[in-house]
C-alpha positions as CSV (number, residue, x, y, z in Angstrom):
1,X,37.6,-7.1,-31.9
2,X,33.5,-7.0,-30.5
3,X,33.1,-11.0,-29.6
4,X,30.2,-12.7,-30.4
5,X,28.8,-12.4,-26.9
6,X,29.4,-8.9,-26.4
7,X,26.8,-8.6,-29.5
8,X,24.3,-10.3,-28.6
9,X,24.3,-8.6,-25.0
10,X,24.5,-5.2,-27.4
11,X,21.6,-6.5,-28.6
12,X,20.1,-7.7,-25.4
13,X,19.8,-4.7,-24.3
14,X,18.4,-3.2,-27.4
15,X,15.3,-5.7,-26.9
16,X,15.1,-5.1,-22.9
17,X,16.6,-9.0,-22.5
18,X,19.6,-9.3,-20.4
19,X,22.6,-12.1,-21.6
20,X,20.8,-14.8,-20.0
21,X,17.7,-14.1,-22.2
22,X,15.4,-13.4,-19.2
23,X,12.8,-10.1,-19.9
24,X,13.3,-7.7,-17.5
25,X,10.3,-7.1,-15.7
26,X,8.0,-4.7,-17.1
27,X,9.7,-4.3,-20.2
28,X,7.8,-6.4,-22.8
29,X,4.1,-5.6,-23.4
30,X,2.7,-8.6,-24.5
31,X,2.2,-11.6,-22.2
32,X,1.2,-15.1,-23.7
33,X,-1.2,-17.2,-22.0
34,X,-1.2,-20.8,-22.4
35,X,-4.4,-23.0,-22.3
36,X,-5.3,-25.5,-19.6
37,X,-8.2,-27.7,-18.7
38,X,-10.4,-26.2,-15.8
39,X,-9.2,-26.9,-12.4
40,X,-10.3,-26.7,-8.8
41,X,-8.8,-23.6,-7.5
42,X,-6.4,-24.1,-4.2
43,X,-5.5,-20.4,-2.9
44,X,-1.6,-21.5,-3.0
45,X,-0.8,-21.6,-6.4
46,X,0.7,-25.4,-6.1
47,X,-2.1,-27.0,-8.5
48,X,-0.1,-28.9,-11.3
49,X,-2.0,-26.6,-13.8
50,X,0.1,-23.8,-12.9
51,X,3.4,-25.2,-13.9
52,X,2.1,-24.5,-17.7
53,X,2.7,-20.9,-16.9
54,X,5.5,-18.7,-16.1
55,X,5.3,-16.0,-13.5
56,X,5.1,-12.5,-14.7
57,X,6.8,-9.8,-12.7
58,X,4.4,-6.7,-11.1
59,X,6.9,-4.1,-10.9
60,X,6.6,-1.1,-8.3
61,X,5.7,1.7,-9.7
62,X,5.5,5.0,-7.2
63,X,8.4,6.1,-4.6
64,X,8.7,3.5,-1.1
65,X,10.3,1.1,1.3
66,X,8.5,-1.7,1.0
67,X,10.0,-3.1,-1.9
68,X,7.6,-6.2,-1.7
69,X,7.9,-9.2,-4.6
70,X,4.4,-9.3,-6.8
71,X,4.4,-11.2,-9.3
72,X,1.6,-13.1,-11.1
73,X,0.5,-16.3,-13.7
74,X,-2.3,-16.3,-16.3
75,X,-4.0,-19.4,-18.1
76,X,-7.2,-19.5,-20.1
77,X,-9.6,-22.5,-20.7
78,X,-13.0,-23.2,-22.8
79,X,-15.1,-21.3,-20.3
80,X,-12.7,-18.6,-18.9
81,X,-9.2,-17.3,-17.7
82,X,-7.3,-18.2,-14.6
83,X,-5.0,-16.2,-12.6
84,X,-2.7,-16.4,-10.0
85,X,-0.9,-13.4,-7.6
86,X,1.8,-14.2,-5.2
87,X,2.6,-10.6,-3.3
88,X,4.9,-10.1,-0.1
89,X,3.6,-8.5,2.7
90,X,4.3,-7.5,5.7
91,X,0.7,-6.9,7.4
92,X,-2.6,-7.3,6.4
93,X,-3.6,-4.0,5.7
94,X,-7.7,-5.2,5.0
95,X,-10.9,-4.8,7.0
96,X,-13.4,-4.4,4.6
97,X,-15.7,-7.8,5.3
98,X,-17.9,-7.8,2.3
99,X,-18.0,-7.6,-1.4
100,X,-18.7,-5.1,-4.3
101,X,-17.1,-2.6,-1.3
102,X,-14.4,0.1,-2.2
103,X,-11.6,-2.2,-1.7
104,X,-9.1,-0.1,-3.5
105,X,-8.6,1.6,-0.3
106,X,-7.0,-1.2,1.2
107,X,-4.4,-4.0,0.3
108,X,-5.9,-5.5,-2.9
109,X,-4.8,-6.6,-6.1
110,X,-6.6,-5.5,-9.7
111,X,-6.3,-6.9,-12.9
112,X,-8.1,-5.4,-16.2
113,X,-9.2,-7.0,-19.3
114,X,-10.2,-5.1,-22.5
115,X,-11.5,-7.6,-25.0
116,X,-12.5,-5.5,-27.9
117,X,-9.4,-2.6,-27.8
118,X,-11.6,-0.3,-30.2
119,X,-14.0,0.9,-27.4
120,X,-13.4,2.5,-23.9
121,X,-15.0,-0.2,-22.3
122,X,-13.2,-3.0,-20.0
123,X,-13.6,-5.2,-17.3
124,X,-12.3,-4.6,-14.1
125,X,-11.4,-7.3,-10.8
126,X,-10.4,-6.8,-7.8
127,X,-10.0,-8.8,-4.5
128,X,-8.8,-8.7,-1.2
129,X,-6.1,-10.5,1.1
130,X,-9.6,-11.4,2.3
131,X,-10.7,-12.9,-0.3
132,X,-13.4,-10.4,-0.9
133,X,-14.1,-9.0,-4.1
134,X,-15.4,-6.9,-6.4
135,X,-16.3,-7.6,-10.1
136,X,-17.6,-4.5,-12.2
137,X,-17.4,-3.2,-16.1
138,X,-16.4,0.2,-16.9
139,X,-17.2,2.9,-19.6
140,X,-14.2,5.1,-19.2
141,X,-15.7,8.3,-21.3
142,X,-11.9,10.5,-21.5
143,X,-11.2,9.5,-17.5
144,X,-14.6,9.8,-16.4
145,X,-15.8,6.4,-15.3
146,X,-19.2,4.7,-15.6
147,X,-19.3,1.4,-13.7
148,X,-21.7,-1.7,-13.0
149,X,-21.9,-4.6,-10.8
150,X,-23.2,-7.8,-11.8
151,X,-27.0,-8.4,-11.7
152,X,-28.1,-12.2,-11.2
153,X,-24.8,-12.7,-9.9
154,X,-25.1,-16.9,-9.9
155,X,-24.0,-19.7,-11.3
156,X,-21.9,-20.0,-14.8
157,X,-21.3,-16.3,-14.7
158,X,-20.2,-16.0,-11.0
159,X,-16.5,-15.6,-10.2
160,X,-14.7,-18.3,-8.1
161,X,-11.6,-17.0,-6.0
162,X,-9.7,-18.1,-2.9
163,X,-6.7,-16.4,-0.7
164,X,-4.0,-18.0,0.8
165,X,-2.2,-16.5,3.9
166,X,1.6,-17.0,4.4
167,X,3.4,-16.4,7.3
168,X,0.3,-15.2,9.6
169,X,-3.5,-15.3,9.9
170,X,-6.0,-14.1,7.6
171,X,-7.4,-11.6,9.3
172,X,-7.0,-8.0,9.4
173,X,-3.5,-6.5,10.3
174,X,-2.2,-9.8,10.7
175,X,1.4,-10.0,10.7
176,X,2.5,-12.4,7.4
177,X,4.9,-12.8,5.0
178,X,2.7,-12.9,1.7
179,X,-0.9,-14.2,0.8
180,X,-0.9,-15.9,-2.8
181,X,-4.8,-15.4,-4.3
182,X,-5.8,-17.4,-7.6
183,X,-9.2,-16.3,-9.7
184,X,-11.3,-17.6,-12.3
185,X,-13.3,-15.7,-14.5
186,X,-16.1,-16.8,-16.4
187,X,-16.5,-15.6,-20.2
188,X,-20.0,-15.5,-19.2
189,X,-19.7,-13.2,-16.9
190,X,-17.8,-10.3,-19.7
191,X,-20.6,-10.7,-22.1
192,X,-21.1,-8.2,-24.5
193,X,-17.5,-6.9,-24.1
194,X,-16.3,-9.5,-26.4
195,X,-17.8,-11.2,-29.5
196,X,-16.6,-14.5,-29.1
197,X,-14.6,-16.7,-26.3
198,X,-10.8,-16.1,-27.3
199,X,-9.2,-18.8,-29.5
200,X,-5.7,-19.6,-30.3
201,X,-4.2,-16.2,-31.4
202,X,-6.9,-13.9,-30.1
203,X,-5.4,-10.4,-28.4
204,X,-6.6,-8.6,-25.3
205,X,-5.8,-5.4,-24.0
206,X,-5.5,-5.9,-20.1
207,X,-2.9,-4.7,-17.0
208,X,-1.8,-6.6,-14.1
209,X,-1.7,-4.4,-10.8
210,X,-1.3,-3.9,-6.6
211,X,-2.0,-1.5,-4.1
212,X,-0.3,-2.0,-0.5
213,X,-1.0,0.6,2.5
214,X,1.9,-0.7,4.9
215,X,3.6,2.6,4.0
216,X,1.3,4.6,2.6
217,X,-0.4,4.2,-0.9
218,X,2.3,2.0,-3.4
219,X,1.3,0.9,-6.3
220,X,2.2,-2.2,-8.8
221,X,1.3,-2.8,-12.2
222,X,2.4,-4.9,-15.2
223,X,2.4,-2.1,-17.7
224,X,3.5,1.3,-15.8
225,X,1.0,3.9,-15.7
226,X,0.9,7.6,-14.4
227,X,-0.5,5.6,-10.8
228,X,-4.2,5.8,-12.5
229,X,-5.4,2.0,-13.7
230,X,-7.9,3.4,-15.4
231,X,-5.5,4.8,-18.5
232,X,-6.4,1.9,-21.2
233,X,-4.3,3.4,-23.6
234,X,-1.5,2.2,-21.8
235,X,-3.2,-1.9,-21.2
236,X,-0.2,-4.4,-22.4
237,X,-1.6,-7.0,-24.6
238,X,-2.9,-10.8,-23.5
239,X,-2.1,-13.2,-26.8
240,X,-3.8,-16.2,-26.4
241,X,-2.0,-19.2,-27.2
């Protein structure tokens, strides 16, 4: 006779949970985001704020050795959305010194938010063990890519973002262990890709993702992809609690 247990691991299984009723990472496609106060951001992750949130795993994604933990937290306020990174490393592998560069060339982490899922258009963020950055907004027409750079860059619709080097120095092929990085973006600063500021049970579209050069190109991402960020169609969904 089937126990009680063994069913409901059957069914664990079924809904990508295992018998502890932990997701497996990269297996659901909707991540909630809880609402905070604004904060003062820290670099390290250790504000109080944070403990609202549960870390979301960044799962590796193309063939290598590195094998390095990613993992990230979101929150959302009045005025904008929060989020925190925590990736493993090894070295530093960053020498751009200077925003709005190609940073996707080296170490960074990206994360993508598609307000309004009916259009092509999305914002994407990217910054730096460096804490360098690059902000822009993106018409993908069927893969190819329009993009632009904020204009009057200033005040309530400027970013705020800080690094925070483990293990080493923040500098540029710096021996470390991992470099945490929180990030707060303004609503102000996505206007008109979104109607209004989300509420209590608004939906995003939006992906989560890494790029490491230790050994060669690896990738990360929330919601797997072919290895191109850009493919909207497959954004997981932000609910906003």
């Amino acid at each position: 006779m089937i126990s009680a247990f063994q069913v409901v691991c059957f069914l664990s299984v079924l809904l990508f949970t295992n018998c502890s009723g932990e997701v497996k990472q990269g297996d659901t496609a909707t991540l909630l985001i809880r609402k905070t106060d604004d904060f003062a951001l820290t670099g390290n992750g250790e504000g109080e704020h944070w403990n609202k949130a549960k870390w979301t795993v960044i799962q590796q994604i193309t063939p290598g050795n590195s094998r390095y933990a990613t993992k990230a937290k979101v929150l959302y306020s009045d005025t904008g959305i929060y989020f925190l990174f925590f990736c493993e490393d090894k070295k530093l592998t960053a020498s751009m010194q200077a925003d709005f560069l190609d940073l996707w060339n080296e170490d960074v982490i990206e994360l993508f938010l598609q307000p309004d899922s009916t259009t092509a258009a999305y914002f994407e963020y990217e910054l730096s063990p460096l804490n360098y950055e690059l902000p822009i907004a993106i018409y993908n027409e069927k893969g190819k890519l329009n993009s632009w750079i904020p204009f009057h860059y200033e005040k309530e619709r400027k970013t705020r973002h800080l690094v925070n080097v483990q293990g080493g120095l923040q500098k540029s092929n710096a021996d470390v262990s991992s470099w945490t990085s929180e990030i707060f973006i303004p609503y102000q600063l996505l206007r008109p890709l979104y109607k209004n500021a989300p509420v209590s049970g608004t939906r995003w579209k939006g992906n989560l993702n890494r790029i490491d050069y230790d050994q060669g190109e690896t990738l990360w991402a929330w919601r797997r992809n072919s290895g191109d960020f850009h493919e909207y169609n497959k954004f997981g969904t932000f609910q906003f609690e």
